[in-house]
N, C-alpha and C positions, 0 to 999 in steps of 0.2 A: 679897868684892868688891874687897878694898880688893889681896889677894895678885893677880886675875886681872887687875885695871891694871900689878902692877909685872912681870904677865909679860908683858903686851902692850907695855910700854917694852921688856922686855930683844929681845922677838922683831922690833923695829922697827930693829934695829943687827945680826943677821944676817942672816950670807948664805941664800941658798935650800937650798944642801948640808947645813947649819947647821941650818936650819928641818926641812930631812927629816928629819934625823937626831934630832932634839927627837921628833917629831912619832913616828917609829919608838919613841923609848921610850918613850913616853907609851901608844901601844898595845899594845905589848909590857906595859906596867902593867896594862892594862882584863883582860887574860890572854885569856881565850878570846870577848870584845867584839871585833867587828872593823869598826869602821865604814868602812862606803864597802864592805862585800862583803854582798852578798844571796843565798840561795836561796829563789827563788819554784821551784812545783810548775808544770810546762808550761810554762818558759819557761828554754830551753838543758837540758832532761831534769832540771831541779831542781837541776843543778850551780853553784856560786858563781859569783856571778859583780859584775864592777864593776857599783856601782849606777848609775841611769841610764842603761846600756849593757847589751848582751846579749855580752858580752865576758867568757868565763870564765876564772878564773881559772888554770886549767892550762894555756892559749893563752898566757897569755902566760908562764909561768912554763918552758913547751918554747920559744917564741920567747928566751928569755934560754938554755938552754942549750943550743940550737942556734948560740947566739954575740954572738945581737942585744944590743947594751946598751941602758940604759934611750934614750938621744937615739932611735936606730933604734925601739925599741917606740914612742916617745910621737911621731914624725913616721909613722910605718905607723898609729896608732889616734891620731888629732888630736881627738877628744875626751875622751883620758884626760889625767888633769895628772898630775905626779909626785907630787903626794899619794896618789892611785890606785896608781901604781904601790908605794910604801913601804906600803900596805894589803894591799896581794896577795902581797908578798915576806913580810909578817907572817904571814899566812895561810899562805901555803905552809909556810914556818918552823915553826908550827902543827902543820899537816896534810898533811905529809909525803906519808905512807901513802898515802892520800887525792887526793891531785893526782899523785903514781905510777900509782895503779889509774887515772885518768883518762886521763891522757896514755895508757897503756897498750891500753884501751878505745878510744879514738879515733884510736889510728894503726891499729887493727885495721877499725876501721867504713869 
């Protein structure tokens, strides 16, 4: 209790770039934990995707390397926060392979 007070002072004197980036290694530590990414069955083919939204993770992970940076992702999808997005970039980082065969699969469909 007493450590998760003195991190919520230190988190209170950074910036938000600052905060992602905490926040990035922190689930980078969980290792294969990814919160804020779900696969539900029947909803987007079972693929990940941000929670609370039907927004898969490979969408936007080809929207970043077709150019968009995150400001363009997170004003094109106004219900994702940059937290969302450092979850997705975790995941992809992850599951590589995996969001490949996807993007791969759905430029074909």
């Amino acid at each position: 209790m007493k450590n998760t007070q003195a991190v919520k002072d230190l988190l209170s004197n950074l910036s938000r770039a600052e905060k992602a980036e905490i926040l990035q290694m922190v689930i980078l530590d969980l290792k294969d934990t990814f919160p804020g990414i779900e696969s539900t069955p029947g909803v987007c083919g079972g693929e990940p995707c941000i929670v609370r939204t039907r927004i898969p993770v490979w969408l936007l992970e080809q929207a970043r390397r077709l150019g968009a940076n995150e400001a363009d992702i997170l004003k094109s999808y106004p219900s994702l926060t940059a937290g969302d997005l450092v979850n997705a970039w975790a995941y992809v980082s992850a599951h590589r392979s995996d969001i490949d065969r996807q993007i791969l699969e759905n430029e074909d469909a």
